[in-house]
PASEBA-1860 file (N, C-alpha, C; in nm, 3 decimals):
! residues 280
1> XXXXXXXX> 4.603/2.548/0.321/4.579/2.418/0.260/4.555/2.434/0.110 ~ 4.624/2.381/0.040/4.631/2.338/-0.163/4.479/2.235/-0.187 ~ 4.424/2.333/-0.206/4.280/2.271/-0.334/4.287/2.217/-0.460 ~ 4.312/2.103/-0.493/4.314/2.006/-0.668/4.180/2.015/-0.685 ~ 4.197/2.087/-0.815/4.029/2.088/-0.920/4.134/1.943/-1.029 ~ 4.025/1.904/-1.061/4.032/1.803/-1.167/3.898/1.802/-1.278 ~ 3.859/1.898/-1.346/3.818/1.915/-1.428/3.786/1.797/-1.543 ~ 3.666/1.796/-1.575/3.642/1.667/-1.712/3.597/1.733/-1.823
9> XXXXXXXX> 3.584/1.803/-1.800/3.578/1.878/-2.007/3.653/2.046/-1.997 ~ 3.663/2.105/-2.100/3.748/2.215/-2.076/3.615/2.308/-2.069 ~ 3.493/2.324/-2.081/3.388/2.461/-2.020/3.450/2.422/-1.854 ~ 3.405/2.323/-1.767/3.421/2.319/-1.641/3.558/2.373/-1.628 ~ 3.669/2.329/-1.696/3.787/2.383/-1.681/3.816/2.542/-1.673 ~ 3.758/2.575/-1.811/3.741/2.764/-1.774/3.677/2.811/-1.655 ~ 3.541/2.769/-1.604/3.487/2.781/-1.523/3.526/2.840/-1.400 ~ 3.645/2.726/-1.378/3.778/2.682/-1.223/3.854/2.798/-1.312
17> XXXXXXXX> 3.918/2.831/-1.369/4.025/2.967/-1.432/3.930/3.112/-1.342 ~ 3.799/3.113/-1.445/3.737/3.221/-1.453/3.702/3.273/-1.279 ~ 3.687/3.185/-1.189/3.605/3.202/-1.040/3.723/3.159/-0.968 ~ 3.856/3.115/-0.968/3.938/3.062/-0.852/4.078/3.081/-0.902 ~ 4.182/3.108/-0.793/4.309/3.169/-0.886/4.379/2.976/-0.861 ~ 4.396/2.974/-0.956/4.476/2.812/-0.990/4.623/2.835/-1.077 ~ 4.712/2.731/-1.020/4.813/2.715/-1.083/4.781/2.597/-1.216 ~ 4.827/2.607/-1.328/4.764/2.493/-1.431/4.903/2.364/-1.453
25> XXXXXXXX> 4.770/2.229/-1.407/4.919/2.148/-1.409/4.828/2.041/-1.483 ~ 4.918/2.002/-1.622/4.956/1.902/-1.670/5.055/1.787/-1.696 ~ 5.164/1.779/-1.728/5.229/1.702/-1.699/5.333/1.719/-1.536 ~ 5.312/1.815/-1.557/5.376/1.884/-1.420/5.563/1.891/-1.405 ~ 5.590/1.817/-1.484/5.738/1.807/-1.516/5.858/1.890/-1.453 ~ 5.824/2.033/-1.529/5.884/2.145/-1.468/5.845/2.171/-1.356 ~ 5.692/2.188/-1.315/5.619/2.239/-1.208/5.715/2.175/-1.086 ~ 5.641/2.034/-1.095/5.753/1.936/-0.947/5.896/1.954/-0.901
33> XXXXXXXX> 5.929/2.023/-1.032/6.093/2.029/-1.007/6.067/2.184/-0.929 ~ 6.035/2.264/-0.993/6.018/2.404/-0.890/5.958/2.392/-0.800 ~ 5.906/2.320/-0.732/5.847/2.299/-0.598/5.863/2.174/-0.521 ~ 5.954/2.144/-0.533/6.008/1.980/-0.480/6.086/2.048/-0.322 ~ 6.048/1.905/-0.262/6.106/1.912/-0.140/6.268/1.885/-0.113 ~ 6.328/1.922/-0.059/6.448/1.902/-0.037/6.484/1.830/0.116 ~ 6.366/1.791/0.177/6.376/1.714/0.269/6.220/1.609/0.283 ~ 6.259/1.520/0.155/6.180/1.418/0.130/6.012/1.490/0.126
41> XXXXXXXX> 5.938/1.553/0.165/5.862/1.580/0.206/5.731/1.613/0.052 ~ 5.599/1.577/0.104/5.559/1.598/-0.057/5.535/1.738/-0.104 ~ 5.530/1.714/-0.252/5.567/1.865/-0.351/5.493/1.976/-0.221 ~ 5.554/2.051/-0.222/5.527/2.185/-0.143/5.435/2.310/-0.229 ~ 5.313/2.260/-0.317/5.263/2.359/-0.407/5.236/2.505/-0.319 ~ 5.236/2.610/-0.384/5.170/2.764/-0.258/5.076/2.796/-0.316 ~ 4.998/2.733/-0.423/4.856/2.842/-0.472/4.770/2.665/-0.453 ~ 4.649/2.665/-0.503/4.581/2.615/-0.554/4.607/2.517/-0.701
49> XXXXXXXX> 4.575/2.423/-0.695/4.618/2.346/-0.839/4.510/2.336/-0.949 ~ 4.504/2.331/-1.091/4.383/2.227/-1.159/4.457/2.179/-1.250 ~ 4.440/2.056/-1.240/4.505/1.904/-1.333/4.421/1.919/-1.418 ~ 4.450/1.884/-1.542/4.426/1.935/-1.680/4.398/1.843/-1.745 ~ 4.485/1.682/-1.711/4.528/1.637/-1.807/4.429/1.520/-1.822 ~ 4.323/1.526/-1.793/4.179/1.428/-1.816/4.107/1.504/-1.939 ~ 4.140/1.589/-1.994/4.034/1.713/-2.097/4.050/1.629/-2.215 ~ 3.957/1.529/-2.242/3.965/1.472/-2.361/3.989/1.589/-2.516
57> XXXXXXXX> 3.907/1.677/-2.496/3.940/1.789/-2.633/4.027/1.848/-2.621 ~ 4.089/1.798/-2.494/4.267/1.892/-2.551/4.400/1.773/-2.589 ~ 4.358/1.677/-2.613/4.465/1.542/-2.637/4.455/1.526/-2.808 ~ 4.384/1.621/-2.866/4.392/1.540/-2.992/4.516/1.634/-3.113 ~ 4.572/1.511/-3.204/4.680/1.655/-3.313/4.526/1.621/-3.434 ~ 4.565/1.693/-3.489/4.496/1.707/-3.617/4.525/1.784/-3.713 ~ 4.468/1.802/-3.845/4.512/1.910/-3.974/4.393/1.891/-4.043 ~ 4.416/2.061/-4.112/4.343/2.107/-4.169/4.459/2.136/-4.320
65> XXXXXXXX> 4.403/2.176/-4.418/4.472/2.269/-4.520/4.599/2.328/-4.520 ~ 4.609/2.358/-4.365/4.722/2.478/-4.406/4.782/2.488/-4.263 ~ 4.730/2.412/-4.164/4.758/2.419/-3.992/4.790/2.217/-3.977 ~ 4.857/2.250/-3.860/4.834/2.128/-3.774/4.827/2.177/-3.619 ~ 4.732/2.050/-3.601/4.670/2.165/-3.422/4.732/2.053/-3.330 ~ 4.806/2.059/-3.208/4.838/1.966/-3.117/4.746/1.990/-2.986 ~ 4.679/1.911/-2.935/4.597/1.968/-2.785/4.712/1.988/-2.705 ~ 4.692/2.085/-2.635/4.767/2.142/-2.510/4.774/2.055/-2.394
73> XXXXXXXX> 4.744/1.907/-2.355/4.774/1.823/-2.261/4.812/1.702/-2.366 ~ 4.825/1.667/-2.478/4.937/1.574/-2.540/5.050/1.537/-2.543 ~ 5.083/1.438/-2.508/5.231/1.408/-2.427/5.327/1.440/-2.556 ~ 5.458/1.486/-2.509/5.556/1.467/-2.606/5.610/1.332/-2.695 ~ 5.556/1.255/-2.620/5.570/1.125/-2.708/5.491/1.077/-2.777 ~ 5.296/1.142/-2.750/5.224/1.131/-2.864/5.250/1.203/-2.988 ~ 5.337/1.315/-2.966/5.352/1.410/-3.067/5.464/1.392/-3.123 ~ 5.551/1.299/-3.096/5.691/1.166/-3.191/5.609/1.112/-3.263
81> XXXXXXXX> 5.523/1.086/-3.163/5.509/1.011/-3.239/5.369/0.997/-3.396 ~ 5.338/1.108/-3.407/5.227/1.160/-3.472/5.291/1.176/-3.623 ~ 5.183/1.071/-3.706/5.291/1.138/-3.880/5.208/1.265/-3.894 ~ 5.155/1.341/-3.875/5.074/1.486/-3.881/5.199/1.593/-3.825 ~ 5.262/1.544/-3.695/5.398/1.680/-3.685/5.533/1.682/-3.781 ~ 5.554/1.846/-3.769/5.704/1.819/-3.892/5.815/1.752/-3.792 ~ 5.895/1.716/-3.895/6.002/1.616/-3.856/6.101/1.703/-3.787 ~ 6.088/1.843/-3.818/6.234/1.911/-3.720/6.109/1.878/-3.570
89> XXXXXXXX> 6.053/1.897/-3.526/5.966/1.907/-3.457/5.996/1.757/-3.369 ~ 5.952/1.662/-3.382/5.993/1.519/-3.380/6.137/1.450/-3.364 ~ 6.248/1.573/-3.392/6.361/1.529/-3.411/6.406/1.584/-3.234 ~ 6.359/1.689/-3.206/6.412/1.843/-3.133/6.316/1.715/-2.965 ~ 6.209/1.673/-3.036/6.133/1.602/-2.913/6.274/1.467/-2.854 ~ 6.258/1.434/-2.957/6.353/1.300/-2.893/6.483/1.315/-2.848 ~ 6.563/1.421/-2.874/6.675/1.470/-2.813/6.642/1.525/-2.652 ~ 6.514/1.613/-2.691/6.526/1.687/-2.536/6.463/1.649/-2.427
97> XXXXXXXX> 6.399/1.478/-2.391/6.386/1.446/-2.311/6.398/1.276/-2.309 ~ 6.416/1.235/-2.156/6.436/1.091/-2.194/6.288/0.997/-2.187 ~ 6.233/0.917/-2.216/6.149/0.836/-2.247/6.014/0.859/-2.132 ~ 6.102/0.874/-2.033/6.009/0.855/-1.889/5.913/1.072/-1.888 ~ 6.013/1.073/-1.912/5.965/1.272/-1.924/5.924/1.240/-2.069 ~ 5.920/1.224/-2.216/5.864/1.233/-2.283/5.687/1.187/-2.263 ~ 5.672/1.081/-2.200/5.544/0.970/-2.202/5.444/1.101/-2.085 ~ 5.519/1.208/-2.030/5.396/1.265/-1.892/5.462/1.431/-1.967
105> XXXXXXXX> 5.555/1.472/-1.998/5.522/1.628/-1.999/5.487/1.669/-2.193 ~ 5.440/1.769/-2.132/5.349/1.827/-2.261/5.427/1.973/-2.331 ~ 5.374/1.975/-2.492/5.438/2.083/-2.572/5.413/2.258/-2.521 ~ 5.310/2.236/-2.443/5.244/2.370/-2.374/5.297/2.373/-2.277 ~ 5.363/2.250/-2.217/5.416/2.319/-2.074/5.510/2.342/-2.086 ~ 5.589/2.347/-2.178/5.695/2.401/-2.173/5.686/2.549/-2.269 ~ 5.632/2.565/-2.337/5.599/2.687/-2.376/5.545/2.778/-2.253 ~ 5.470/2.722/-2.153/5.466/2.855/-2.029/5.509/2.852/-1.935
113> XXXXXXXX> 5.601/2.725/-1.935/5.744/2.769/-1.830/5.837/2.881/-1.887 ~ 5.808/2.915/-2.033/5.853/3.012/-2.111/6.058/3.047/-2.084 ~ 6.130/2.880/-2.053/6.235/2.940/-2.001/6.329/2.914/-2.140 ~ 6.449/2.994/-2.135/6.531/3.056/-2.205/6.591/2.909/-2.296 ~ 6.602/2.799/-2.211/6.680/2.660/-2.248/6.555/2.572/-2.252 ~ 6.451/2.606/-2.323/6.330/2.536/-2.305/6.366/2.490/-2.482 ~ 6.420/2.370/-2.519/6.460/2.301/-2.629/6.344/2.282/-2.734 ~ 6.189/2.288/-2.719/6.153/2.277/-2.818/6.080/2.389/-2.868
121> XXXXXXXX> 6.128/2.506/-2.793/6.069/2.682/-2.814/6.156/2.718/-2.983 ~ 6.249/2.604/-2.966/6.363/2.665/-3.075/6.346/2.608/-3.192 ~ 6.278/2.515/-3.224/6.205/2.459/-3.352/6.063/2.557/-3.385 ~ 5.988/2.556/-3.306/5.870/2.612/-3.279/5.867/2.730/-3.325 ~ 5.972/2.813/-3.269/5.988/2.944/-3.340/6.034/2.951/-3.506 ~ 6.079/2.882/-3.530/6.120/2.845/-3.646/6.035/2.834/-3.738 ~ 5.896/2.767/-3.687/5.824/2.696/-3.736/5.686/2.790/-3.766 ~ 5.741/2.919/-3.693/5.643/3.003/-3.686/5.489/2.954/-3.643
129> XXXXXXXX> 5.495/2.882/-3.515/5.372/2.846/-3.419/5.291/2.933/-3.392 ~ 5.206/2.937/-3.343/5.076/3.012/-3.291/5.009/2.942/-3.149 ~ 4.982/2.984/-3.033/4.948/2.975/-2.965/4.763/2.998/-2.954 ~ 4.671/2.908/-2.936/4.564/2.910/-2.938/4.536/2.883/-2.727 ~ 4.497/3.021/-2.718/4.430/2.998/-2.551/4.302/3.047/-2.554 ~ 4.234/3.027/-2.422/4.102/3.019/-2.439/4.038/3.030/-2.317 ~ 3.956/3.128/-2.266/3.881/3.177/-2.189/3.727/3.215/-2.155 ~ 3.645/3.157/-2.052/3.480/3.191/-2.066/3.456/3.315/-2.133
137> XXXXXXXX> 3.551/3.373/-2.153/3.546/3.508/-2.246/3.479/3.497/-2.426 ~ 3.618/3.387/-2.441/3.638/3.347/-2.583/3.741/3.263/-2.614 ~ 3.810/3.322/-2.740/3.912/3.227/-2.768/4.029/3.352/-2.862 ~ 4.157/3.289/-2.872/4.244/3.380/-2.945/4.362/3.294/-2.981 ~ 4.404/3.367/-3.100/4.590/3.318/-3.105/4.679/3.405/-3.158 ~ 4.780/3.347/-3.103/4.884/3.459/-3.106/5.019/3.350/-3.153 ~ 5.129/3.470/-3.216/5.242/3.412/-3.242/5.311/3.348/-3.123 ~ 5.366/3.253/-3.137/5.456/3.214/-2.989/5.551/3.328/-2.957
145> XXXXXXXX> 5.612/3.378/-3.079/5.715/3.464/-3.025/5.701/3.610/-2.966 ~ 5.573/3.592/-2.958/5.448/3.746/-2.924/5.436/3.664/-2.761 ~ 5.398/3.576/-2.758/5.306/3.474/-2.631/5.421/3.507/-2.539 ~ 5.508/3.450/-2.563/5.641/3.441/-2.497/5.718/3.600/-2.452 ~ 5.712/3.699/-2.364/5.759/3.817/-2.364/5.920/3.815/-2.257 ~ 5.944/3.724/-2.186/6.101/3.725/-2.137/6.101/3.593/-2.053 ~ 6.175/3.610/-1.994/6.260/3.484/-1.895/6.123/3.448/-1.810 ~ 6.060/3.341/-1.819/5.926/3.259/-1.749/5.821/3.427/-1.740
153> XXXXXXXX> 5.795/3.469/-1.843/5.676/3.535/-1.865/5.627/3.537/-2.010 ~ 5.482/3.537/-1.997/5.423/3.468/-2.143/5.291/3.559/-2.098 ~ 5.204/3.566/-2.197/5.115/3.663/-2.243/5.023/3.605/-2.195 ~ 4.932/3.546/-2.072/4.830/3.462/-2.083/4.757/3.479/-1.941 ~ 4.609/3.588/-1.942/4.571/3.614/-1.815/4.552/3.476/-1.702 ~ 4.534/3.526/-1.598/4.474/3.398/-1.463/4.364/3.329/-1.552 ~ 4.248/3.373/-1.567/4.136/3.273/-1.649/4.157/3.251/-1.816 ~ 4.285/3.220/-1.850/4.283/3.189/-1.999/4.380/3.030/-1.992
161> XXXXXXXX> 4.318/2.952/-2.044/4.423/2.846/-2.049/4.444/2.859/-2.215 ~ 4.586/2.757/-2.226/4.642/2.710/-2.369/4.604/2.598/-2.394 ~ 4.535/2.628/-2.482/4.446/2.483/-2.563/4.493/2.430/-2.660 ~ 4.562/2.484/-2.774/4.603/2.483/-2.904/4.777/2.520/-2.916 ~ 4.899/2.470/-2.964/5.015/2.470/-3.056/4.980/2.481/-3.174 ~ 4.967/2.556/-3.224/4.923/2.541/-3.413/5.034/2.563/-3.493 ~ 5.091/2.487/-3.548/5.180/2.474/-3.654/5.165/2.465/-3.826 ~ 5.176/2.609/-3.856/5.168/2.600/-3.991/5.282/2.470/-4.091
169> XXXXXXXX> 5.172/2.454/-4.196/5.232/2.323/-4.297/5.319/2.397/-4.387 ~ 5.462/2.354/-4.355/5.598/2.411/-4.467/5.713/2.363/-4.486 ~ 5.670/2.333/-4.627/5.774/2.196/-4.693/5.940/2.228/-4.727 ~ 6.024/2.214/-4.642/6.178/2.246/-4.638/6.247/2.145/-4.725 ~ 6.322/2.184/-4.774/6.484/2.114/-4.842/6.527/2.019/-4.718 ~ 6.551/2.095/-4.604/6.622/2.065/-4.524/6.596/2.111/-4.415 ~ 6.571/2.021/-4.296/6.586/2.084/-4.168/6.665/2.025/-4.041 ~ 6.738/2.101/-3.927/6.809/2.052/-3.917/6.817/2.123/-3.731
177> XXXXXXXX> 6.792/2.018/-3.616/6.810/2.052/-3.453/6.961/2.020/-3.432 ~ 7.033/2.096/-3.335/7.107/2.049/-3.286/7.153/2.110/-3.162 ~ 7.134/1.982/-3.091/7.137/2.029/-2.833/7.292/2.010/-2.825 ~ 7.343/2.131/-2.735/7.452/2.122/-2.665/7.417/2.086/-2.581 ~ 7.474/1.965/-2.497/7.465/1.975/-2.352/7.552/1.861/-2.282 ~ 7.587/1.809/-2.147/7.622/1.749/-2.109/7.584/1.597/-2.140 ~ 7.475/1.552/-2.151/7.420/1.412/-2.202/7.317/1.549/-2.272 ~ 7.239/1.426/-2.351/7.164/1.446/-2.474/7.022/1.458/-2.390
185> XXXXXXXX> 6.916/1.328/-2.431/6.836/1.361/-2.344/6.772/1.368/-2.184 ~ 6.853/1.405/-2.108/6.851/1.402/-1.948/6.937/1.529/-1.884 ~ 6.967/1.616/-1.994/7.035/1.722/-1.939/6.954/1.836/-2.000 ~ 6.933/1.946/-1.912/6.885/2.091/-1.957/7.041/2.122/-2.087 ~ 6.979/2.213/-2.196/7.064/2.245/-2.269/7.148/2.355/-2.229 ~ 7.274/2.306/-2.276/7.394/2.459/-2.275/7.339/2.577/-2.383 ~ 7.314/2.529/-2.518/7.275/2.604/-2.604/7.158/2.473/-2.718 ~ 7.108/2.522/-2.766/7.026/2.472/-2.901/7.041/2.530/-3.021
193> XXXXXXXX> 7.007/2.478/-3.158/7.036/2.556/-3.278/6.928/2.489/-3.324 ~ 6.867/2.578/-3.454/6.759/2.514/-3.562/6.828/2.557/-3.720 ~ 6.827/2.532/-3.817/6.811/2.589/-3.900/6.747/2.537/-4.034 ~ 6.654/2.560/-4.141/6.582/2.524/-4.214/6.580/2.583/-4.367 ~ 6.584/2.529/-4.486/6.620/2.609/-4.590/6.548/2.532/-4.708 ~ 6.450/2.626/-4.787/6.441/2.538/-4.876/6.482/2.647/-5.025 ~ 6.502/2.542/-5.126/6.591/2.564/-5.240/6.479/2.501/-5.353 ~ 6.483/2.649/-5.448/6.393/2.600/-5.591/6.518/2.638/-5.715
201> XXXXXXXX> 6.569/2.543/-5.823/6.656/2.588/-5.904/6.767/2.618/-5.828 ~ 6.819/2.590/-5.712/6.976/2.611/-5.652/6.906/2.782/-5.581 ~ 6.821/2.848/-5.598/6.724/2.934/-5.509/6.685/2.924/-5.415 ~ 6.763/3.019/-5.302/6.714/2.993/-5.179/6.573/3.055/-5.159 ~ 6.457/2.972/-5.185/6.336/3.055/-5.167/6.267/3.110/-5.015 ~ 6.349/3.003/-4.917/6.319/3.016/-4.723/6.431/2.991/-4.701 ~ 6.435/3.030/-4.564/6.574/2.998/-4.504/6.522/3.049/-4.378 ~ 6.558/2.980/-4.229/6.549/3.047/-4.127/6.641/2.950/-4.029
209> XXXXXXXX> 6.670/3.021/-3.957/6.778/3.012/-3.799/6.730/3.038/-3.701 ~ 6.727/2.969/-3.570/6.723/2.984/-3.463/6.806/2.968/-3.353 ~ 6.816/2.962/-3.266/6.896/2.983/-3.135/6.822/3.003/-3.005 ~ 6.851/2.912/-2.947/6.816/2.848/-2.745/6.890/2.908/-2.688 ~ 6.883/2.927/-2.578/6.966/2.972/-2.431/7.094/3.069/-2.483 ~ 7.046/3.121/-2.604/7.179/3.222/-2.566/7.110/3.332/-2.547 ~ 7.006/3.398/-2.474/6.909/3.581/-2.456/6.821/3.544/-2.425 ~ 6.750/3.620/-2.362/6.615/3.580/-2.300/6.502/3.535/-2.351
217> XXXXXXXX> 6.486/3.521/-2.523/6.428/3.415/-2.501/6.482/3.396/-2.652 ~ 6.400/3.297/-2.753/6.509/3.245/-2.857/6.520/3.323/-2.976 ~ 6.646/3.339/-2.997/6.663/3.451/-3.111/6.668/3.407/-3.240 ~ 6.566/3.446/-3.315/6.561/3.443/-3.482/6.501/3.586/-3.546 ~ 6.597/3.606/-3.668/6.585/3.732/-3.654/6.528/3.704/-3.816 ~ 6.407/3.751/-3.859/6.399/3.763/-3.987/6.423/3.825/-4.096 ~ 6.521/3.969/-4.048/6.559/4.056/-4.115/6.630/4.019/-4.144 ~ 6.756/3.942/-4.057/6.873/3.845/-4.160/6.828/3.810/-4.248
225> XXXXXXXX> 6.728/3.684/-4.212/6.709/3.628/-4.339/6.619/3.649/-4.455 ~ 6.588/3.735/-4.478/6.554/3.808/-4.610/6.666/3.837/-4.658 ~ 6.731/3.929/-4.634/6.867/3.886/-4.675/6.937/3.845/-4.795 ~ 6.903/3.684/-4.736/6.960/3.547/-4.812/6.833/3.516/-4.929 ~ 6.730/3.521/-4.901/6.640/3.530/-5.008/6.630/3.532/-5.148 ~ 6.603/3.481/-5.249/6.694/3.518/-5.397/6.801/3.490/-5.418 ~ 6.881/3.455/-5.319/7.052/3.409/-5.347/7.072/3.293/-5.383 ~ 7.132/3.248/-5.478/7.172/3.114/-5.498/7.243/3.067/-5.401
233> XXXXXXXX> 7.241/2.921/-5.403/7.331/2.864/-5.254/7.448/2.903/-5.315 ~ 7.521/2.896/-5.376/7.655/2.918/-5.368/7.701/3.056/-5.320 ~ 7.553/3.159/-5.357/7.635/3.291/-5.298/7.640/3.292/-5.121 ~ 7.490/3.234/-5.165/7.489/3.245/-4.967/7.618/3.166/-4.857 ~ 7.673/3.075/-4.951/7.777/3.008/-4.880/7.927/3.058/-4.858 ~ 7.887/3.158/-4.953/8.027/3.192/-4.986/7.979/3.356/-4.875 ~ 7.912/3.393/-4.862/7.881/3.476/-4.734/7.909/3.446/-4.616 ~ 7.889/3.323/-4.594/7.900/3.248/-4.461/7.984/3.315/-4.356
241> XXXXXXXX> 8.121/3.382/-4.404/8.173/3.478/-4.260/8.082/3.662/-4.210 ~ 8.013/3.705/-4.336/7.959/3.776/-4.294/7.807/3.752/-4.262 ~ 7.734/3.636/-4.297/7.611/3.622/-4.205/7.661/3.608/-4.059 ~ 7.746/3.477/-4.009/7.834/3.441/-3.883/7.809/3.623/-3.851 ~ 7.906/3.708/-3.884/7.909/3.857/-3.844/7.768/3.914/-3.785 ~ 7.672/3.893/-3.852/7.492/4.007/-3.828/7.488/3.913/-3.707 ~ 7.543/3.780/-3.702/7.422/3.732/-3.600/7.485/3.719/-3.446 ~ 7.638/3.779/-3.458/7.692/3.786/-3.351/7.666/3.889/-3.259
249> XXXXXXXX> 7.587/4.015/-3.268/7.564/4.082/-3.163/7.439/4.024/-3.135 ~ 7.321/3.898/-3.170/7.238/3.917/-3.079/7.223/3.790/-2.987 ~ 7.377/3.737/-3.078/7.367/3.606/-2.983/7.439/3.653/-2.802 ~ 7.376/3.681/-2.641/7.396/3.717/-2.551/7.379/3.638/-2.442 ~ 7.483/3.529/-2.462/7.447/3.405/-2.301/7.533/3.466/-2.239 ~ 7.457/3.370/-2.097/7.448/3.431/-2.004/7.577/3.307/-1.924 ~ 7.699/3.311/-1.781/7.743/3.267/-1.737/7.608/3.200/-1.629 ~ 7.626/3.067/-1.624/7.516/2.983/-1.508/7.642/2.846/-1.515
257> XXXXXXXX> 7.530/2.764/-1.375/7.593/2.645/-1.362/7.606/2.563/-1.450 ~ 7.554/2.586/-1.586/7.566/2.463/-1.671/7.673/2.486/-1.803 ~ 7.704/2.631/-1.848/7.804/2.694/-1.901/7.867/2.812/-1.875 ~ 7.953/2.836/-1.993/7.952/2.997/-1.951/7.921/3.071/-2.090 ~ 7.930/3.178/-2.100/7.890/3.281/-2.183/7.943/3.295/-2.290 ~ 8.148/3.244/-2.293/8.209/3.240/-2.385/8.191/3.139/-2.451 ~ 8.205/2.986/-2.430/8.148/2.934/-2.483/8.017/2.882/-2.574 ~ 7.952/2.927/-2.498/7.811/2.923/-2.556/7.804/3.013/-2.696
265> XXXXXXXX> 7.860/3.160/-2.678/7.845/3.210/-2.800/7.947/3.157/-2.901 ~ 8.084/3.082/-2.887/8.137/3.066/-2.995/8.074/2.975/-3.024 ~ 8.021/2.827/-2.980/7.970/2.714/-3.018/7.826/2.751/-3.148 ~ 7.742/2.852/-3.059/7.611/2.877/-3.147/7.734/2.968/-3.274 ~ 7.776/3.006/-3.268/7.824/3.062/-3.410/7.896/2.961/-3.522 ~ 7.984/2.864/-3.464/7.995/2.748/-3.527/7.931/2.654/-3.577 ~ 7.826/2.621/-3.518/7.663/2.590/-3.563/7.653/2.619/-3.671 ~ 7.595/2.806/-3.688/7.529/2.858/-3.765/7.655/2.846/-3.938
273> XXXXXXXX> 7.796/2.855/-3.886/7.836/2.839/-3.952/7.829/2.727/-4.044 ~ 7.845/2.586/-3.968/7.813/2.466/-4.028/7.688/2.467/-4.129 ~ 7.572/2.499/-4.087/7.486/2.506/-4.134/7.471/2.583/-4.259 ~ 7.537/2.684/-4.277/7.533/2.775/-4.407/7.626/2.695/-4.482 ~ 7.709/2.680/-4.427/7.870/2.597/-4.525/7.779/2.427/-4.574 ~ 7.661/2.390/-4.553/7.649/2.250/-4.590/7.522/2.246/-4.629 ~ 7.465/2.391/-4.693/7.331/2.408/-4.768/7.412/2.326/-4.912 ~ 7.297/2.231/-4.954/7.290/2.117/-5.099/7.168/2.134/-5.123
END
């Protein structure tokens, strides 16, 4: 028999982590879909549950100086809708789900479903996030792209929940999502792209790229882009077939029911191409 804790502040919440092995459900989105019945029957959970999503101190965004903090049970549509998140952020939300899944699943749950086509891992990384979790122990944070270690595994013991998305404040030229997929928002993605650049004097002073569902989990490589660093846009554009080149061995999809492998990698390279060819 499945035990629901429903927790009202997050100490009681650690509490239920620290003394009982629980599965953690907030919006539950993903969760229901991995454990749904296939003969009408209700969700089939196998561990223990604790519903999350009453923790008043984990619903709030806020900023400081140099961070913006999202609570870890805040719906994706509070976080559209928030002028405190960046706009690639906000853009990447409204593409990758439709209205009814935006209003119940959350930015954390999809960060520890930790899966490969998880659409807003690919801004996030970009964005160079930090993961704030938290345990009767203490508290910690870590890079997402540290948190995140392969295909649905993420860095985060039985008694630690994710409390915190922290998104550092960084002012771009330009930023820019874009979802492959069968429909827009109601379909898991074929592939995703990010890319972001900002320009002082025709100086590319940042620049970064990302990439969804093509490797186990999303590839941005920062050694490319140093790189580009110091370059005027015109040189960097006029590079454009040999960046396309560095970033083709690490782009590695995979054949599944929703694409295949060849595709996927020429599309993300055409992307990346677009994107270098239409730095202004």
């Amino acid at each position: 028999m499945v035990t629901s804790y429903i927790p009202l502040n997050l100490d009681e919440c650690l509490k239920i982590l620290s003394d009982k092995q629980v599965r953690i459900v907030a919006g539950g989105t993903d969760m229901l879909i991995q454990n749904r019945s296939h003969t009408s029957m209700p969700i089939g959970f196998k561990s223990d549950v604790c519903y999350i999503s009453n923790i008043e101190e984990l619903k709030k965004i806020y900023e400081d100086e140099t961070f913006v903090y999202i609570g870890s049970v805040c719906s994706l549509e509070a976080i559209m809708e928030s002028e405190l998140v960046p706009e690639l952020l906000k853009n990447t939300i409204l593409e990758m789900a439709s209205p009814a899944i935006r209003h119940t699943a959350t930015l954390a749950g999809n960060i520890g479903n930790a899966s490969p086509a998880g659409d807003s891992l690919v801004p996030l990384y970009l964005l160079d996030a930090l993961v704030e979790k938290r345990s009767i122990k203490g508290v910690s944070k870590v890079a997402l792209s540290d948190f995140i270690t392969g295909v649905r595994k993420i860095d985060l013991e039985k008694d630690e929940l994710i409390t915190k998305v922290i998104i550092p404040k960084i002012s771009f030229t330009k930023s820019y999502f874009k979802k492959v997929g069968p429909r827009l928002s109601d379909a898991i993605s074929k592939l995703s792209f990010a890319g972001a650049y900002k320009l002082e004097n025709d100086l590319v002073k940042d620049i970064r790229i990302a990439f969804g569902s093509v490797n186990v989990t999303v590839v941005r490589r920062r050694d490319l882009e140093e790189r580009l660093i110091g370059k005027t846009k015109d040189e960097v554009k006029k590079m454009v077939s040999e960046i396309v080149d560095w970033y083709e061995e690490f782009i590695k999809p995979i054949d599944d029911q929703r694409s295949n492998k060849e595709y996927r990698k020429s599309i993300s390279l055409k992307l990346l191409r677009s994107f270098i060819e239409n730095i202004e």
